[in-house]
C-alpha positions in Angstrom: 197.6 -84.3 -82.6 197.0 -83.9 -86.0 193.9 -82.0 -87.6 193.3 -82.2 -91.1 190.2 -79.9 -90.7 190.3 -76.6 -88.7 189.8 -73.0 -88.8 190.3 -70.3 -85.8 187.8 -67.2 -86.8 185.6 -65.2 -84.7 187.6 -66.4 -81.6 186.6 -69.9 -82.1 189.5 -71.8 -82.6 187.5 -75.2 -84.1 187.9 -78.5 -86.3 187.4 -82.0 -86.3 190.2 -83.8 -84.3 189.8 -87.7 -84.1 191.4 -90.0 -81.2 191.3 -93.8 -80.7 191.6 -95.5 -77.4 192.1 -99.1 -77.6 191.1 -100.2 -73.9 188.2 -98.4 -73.9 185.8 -99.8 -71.4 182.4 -100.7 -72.7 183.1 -99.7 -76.3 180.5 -102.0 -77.8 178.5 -99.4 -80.1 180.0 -97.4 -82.7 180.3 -93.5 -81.8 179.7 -90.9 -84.6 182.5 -91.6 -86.3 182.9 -95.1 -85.9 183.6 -97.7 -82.8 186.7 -96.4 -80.3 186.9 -93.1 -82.7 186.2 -89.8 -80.1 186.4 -85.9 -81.9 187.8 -83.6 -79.5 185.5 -80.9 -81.1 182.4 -82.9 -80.0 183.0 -83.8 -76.2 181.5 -86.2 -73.8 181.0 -87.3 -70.4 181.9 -90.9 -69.2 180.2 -92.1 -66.4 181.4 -95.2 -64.2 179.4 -97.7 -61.9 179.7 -95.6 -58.7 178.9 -91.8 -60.0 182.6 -91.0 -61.8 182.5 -88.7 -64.0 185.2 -88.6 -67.0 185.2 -85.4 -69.1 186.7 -86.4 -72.9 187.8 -84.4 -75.8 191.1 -86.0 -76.3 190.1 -90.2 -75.2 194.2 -90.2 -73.3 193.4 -87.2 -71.9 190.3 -87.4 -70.1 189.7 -85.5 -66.5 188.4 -87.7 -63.8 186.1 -86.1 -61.0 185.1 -88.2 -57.4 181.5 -88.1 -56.6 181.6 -87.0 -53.3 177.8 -86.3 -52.3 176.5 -83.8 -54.3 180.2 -82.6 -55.4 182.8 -84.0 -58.2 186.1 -83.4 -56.6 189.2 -83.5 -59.5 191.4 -86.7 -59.0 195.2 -85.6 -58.7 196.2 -82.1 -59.8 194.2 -80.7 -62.2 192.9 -77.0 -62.0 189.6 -77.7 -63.6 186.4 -78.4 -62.0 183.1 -79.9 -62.7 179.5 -79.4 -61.0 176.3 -80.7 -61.6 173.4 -78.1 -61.9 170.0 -80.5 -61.2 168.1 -77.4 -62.1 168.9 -77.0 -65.7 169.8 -80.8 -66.1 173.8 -80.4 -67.2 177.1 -80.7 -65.6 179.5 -77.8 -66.2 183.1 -78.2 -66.8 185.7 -74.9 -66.6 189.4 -76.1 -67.5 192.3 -74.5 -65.9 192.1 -71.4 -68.8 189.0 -70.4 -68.3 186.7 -72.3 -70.9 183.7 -73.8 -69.8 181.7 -76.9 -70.9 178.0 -77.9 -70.4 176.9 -81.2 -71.0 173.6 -82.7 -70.8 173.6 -84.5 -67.5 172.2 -87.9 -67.0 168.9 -87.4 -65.8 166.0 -90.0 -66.9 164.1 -86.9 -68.3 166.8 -86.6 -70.8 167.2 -88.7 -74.4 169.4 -91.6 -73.6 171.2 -90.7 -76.9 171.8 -87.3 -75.2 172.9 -87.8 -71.7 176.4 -87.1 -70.9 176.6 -85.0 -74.5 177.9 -81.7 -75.6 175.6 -79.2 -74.6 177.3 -75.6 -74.9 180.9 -74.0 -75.3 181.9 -70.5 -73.6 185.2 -68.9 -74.3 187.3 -67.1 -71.8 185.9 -63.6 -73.4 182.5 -64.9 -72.2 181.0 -65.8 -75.9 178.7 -69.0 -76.0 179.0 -70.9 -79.0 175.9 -74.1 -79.1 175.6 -76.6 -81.2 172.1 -78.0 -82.9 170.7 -80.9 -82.9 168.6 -82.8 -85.0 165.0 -84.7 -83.9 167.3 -88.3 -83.8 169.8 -86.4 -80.9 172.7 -85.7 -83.4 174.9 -82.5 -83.8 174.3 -81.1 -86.7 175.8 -77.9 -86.8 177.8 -75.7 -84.7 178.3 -71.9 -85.3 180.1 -68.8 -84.8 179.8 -64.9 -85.9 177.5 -63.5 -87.9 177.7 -61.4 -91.3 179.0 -64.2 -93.2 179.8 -65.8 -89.9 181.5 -69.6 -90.1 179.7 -73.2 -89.0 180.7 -76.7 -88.8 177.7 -78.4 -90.4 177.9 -82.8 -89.9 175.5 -85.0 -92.2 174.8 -88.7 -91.3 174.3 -91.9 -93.2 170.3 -92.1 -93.2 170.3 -96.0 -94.3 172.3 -98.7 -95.0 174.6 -100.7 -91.9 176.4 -97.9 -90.9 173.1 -95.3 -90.2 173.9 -92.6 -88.1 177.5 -92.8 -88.6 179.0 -89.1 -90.1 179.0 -89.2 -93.7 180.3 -85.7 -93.9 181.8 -82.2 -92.1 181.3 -79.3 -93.5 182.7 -76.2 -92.8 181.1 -72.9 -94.4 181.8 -69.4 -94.6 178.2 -68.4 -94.3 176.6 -70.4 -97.0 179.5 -71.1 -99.0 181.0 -74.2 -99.2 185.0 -74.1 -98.1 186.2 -77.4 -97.2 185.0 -80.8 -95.6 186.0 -84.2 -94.7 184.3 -87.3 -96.2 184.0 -90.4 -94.0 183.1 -94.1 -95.5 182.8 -97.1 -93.0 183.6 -100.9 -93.2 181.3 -102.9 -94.0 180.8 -106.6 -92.3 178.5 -107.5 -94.9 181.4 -106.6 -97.9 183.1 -109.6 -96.7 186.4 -107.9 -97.0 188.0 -108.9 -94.0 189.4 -105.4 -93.4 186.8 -104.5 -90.6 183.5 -104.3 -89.2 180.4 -102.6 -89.2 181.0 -99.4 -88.1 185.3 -99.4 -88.1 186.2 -96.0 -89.8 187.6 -96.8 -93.0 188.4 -93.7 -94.8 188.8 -90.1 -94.3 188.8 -87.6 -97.7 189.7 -84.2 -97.1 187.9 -82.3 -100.1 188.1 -78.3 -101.1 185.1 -76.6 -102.8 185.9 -74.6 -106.5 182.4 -73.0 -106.7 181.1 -75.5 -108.1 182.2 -79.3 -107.0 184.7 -80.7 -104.4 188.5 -81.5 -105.5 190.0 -84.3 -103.8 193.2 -83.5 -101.4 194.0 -86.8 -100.4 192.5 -89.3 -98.0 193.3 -91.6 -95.0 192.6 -95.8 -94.9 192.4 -97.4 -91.8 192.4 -101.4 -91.3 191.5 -103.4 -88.2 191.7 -106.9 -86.7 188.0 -108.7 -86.5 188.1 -111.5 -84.4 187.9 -111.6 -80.2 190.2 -114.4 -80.4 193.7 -113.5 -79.3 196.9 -115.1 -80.6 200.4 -113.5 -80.4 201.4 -115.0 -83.8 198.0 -115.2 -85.9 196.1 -112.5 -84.2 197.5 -110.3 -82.0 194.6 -108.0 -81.9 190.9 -107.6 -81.3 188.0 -106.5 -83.0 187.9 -103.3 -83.9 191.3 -103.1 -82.8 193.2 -101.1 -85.2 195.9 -102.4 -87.4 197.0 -100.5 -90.3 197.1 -96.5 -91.0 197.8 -94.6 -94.1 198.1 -91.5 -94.2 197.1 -89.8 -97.6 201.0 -89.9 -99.6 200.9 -93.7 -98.1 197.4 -94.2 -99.6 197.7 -92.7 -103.1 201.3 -95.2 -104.0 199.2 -97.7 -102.4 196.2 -97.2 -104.6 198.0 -96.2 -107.7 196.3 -92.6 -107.1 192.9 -94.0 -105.9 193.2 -96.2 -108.7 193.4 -99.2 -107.0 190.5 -100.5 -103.8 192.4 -100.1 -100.8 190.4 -103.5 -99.3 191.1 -105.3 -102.7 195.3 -105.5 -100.8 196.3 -107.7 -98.8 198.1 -107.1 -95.0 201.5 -108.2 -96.8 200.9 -105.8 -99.6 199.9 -103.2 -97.2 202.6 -103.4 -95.2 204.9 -101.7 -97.6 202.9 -98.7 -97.8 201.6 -98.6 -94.2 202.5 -95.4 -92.2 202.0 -97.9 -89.0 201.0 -101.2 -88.2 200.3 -102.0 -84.7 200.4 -105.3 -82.3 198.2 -105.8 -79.0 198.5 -107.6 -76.2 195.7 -110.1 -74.9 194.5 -106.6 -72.4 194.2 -104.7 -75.4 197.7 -102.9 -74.6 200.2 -101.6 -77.8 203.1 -103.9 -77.8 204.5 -103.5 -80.9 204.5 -100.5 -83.7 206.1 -100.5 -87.7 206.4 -97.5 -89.2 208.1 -96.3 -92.0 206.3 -99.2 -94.4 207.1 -97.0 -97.3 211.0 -98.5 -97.1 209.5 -102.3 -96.8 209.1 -103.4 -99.7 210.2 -107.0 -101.0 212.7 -106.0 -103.5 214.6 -104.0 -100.6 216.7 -105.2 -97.6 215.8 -101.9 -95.8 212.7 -102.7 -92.8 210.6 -100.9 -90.8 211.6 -98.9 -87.9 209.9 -101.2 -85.2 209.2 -100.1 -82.1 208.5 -102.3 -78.7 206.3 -101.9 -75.7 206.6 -103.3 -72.6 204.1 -102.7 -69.5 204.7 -103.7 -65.3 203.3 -102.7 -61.9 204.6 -103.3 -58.7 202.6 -103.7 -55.8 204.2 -100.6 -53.5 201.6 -98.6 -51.7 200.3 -95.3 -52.9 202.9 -91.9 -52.8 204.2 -89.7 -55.2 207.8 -90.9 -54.7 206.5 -94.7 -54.8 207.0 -95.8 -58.2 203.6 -97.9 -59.4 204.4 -98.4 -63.3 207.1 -99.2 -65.5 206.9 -98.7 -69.3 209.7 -99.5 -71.3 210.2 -98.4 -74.9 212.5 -100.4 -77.1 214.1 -98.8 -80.4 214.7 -100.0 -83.5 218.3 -99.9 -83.2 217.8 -101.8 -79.6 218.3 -99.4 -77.5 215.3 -98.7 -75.0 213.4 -95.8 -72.9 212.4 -96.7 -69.5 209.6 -95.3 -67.5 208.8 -95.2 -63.3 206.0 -93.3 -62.7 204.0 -92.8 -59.5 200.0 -93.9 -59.4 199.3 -90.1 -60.0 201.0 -90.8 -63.5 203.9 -88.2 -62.6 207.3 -89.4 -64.0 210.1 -90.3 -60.9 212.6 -91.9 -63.1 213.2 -92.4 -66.9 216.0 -94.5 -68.0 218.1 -94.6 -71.1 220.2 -97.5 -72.0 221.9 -97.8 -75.3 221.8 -101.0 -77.5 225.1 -103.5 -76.9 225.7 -101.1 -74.2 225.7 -100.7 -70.3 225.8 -97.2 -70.7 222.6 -95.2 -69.4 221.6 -91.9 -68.7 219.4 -91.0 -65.6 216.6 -88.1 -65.2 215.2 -88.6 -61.7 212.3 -86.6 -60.3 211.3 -86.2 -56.1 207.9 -84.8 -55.4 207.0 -83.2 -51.5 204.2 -84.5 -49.6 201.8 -82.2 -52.1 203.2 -83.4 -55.6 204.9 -80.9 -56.6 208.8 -81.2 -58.3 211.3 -80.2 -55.3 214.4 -82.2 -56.8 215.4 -82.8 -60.5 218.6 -84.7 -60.4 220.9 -85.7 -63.4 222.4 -88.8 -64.5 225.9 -88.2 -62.5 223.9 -87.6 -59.2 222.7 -90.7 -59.4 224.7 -93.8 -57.0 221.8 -96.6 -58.2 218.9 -98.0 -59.0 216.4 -100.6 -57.4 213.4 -102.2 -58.5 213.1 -103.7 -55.3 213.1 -100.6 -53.6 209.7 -98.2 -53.5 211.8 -94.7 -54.1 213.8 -96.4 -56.7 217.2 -94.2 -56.4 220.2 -93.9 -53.9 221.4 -90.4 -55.0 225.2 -89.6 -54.3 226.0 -87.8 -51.5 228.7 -85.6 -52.8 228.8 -85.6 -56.4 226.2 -84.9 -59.5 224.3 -81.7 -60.0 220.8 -81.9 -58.2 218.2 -78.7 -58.8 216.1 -77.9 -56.0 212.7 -75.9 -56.2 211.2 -74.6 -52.8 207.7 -73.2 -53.0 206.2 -69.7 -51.0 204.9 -71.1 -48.0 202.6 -67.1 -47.5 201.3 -64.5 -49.3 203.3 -61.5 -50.0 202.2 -60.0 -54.0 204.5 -57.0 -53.5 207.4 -59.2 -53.6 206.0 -61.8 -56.2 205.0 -64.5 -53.3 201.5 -66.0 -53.2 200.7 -68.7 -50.9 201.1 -72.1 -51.1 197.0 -72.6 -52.0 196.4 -75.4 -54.9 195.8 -72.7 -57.1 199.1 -70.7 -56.6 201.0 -74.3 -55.7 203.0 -74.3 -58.8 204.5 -70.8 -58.0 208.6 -71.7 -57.5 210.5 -69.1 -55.5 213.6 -70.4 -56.8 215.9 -73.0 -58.5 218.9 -73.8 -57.0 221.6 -75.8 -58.1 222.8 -78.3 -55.3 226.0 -81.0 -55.9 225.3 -84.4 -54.1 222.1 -85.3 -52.0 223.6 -83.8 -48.9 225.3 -80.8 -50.0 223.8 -77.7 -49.5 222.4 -76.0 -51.8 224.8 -73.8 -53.7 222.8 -70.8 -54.5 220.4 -69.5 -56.6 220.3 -69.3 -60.8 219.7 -65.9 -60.3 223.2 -65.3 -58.7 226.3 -65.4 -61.0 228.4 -68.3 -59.4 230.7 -71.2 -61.5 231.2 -74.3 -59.6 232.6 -78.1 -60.1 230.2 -80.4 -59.3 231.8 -83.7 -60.5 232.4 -83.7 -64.2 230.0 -80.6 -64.9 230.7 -76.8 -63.7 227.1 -74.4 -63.2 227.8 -71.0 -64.3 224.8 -68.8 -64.2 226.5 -66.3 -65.7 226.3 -67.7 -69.2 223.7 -69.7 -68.4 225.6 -72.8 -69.6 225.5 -76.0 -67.9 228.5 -78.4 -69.6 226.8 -81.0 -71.4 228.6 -84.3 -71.1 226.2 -85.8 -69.5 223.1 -84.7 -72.0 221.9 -88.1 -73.2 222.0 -89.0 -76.9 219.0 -87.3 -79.0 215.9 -89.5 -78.7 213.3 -90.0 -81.3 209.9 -91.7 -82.3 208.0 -92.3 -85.2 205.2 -89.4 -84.6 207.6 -86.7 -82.8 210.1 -87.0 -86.0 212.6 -85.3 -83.6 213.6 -84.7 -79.6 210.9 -86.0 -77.7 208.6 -84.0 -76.1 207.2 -84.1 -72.2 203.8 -85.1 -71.8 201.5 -82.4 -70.6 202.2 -82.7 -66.8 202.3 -78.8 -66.2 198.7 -79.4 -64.0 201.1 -81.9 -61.9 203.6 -79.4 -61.3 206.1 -80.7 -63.7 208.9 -79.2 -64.9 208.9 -78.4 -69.2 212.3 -80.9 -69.8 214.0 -80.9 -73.4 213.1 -84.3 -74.2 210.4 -87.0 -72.5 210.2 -90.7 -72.3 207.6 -92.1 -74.3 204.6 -92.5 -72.2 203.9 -96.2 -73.5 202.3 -98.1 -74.0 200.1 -95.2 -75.2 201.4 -94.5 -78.5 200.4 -91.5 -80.6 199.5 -92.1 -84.4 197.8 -90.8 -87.2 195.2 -88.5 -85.8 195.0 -89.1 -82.3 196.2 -91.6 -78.9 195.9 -95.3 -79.3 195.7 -95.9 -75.8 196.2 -98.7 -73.5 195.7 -96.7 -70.5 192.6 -97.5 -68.1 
């Protein structure tokens, strides 16, 4: 997640953060910053058709809670909580480290423009930062300290087609100006073809010098306009975004601002782009170009294309049931292959280099509550079945297999805790165990060296032979080894490297996601 805007004083650590979801259900007004844009700094509550709430900062990331009566019960994993207090109208949210939420809650006594909104934010020292709002239901400012103290101050566009989108966000150092972003908006009346009313269109990141602002670069975005799908001519929606340039991409694209960013066309863009992105018909990423900075016509090089492939199967519900498939294909050909479960938790990804049948394996067995009891590498595993709701046959005698075990009471003394939801993450021990029906060969803790197929485990250096460690994996926004998605609330292990989670696909400043 990239911020272009922050600062982190007075024990507020702040900013403005943007994400865009692509299948956002009933995204037919623009938000604040422009339609399918969310800021993580300003949250909201979703509601669905039968009392769900969502909580969102991050739009990938949202918490789900059940109504259940008067209760919201957390779907899955998650730590946090959320309940509604009819006396003072709001819902409260408190996250897994202690930070607590108010929003406005949706009672017909309240603004429309206001229900489900940002109401209040409490730190885990017990401070309570609140925002102000103007008489039209819009954050204007949001402060913390005193004596100069620091504030967030937002301005809106009073007329013209995009009213009441944000024009600008200012932060201060008391009353002095220190930096801000500058949004402008597509127009449909401009005719440009480049978006509609209310699509963000650029984003200028400006520094005060006492006594105007200096330009430090800015962002474009382009987007697709019409409804009507078509792989070839339009594989996109409106307001479905379509080109990102980051602010080195903009200024050779715009000769140093020189040049109107809407006056080029998609083929001229495209050599400059930092991504372009495809959709399916559901609104899903299927395609991604990146590195448009290489594509140009005078060059043979192209852009690192990535693909994006989504199934289901129709197993029942259970954590070691897979439910979707994700597959990732690289530019070189090769591709990443995802099972998850229908909590979301990862059983199986799959790595298969390009004019290859070689793959590597990371498999993943969860006990009746979730939680990781089994991490198995690529030698451990005999095969793999679609067909077949667990997915793997693991060997019986060969491949190193970790196993986790859990406290099943309460004993702090000695470092146990019982197996409560809160405490359920608390392992009692990793052991190493070669086969599926071996026995497990000890604990990491105890110095041991042992063959287990083509690998030895010696704890005693801590070394684990790495022949079968996978080829390094990379993508266009982790510019290195990929990283695990945050599963820690699902009791996931912290691995070296993840599988893409597509087709949710992380670009400029935020998640373009295709998940529902």
């Amino acid at each position: 997640m990239q911020t272009r805007l922050s600062s982190r004083g007075y024990g507020l650590p702040w900013g403005h953060t943007l994400s865009y979801g692509s299948r956002v259900d009933g995204a037919t007004t623009a938000g604040p910053n422009g339609f399918r844009w969310f800021i993580a700094q300003l949250p909201q509550l979703g509601k669905d058709s039968s009392g769900n709430i969502e909580v969102i900062l991050v739009i990938n990331d949202g918490v789900w809670f059940n109504k259940s009566g008067s209760n919201y019960v957390a779907r899955f994993f998650t730590l946090d909580t959320l309940t509604e207090d009819t006396t003072n109208k709001e819902f409260v949210f408190t996250d897994s480290g202690g930070r607590v939420f108010k929003f406005f809650s949706f009672d017909g006594t309240i603004a429309t423009a206001k229900q489900g909104q940002f109401k209040s934010y409490t730190d885990q020292a017990g401070t309570t930062f609140t925002p102000t709002y103007n008489g039209s239901n819009q954050v204007t400012s949001l402060s913390a300290g005193s004596s100069p103290g620091i504030s967030y101050n937002y301005d809106y566009y009073t007329s013209g087609n995009n009213i009441d989108r944000i024009q600008y966000v200012t932060l201060k150092r008391g009353t002095t100006n220190v930096r801000r972003l500058y949004y402008t908006y597509h127009d449909t009346s401009a005719s440009t073809g480049n978006g509609l009313t209310g699509d963000l269109r650029t984003e200028t990141l400006e520094q005060w010098n006492g006594s105007s602002w200096d330009n430090l670069g800015s962002s474009y975005f382009r987007y697709y306009t019409s409804d009507t799908y078509d792989s070839s001519s339009n594989p996109g929606f409106a307001h479905g975004l379509k080109f990102v340039l980051k602010p080195e991409a903009y200024d050779r694209a715009t000769s140093g601002g020189t040049v109107d960013p809407d006056s080029l066309s998609d083929t001229t863009l495209k050599n400059y782009a930092d991504s372009y992105f495809e959709f399916t018909s559901d609104k899903r990423v299927n395609k991604e170009l990146v590195n448009g900075p290489c594509w140009t016509s005078s060059s043979s090089s192209s852009p690192s294309s990535y693909g994006y492939s989504f199934g289901q199967s129709s197993n029942s519900d259970g954590y070691n049931n897979w439910k979707n498939k994700n597959v990732e294909t690289l530019p070189n050909g090769s591709t990443q292959t995802v099972y998850s479960n229908y909590s979301g938790q990862v059983m199986l990804k799959v790595f298969q280099q390009a004019s290859s049948t070689n793959k590597w394996y990371d498999y993943v067995n969860y006990d009746s509550k979730g939680r990781v009891v089994q991490e198995a590498t690529s030698e451990a595993v005999a095969s793999v079945n679609e067909g077949s709701v667990g997915l793997v046959t693991l060997n019986s005698s060969t491949g190193l297999i970790r196993v986790k075990e859990y406290y099943s009471t309460t004993d702090l003394p000695n470092g146990a805790v019982l197996d409560t939801r809160r405490s359920s993450r608390a392992v009692r021990e990793l052991r190493p165990r070669c086969g599926s029906s071996s026995t497990p060969l000890g604990r990491w803790g105890a110095k041991l060296s042992i063959p287990c197929g083509r690998i030895s485990v010696t704890r005693a250096t801590s070394a684990v032979d790495r022949t079968q460690r996978r080829p390094p994996m990379t993508t266009p926004f982790s510019r290195g080894p990929l990283r695990w998605s945050k599963r820690r609330r699902l009791g996931l292990p912290s691995p070296r490297r993840r599988m893409v989670r597509a087709p949710a696909i992380r670009g400029w400043s935020g998640l373009i996601s295709t998940a529902t």
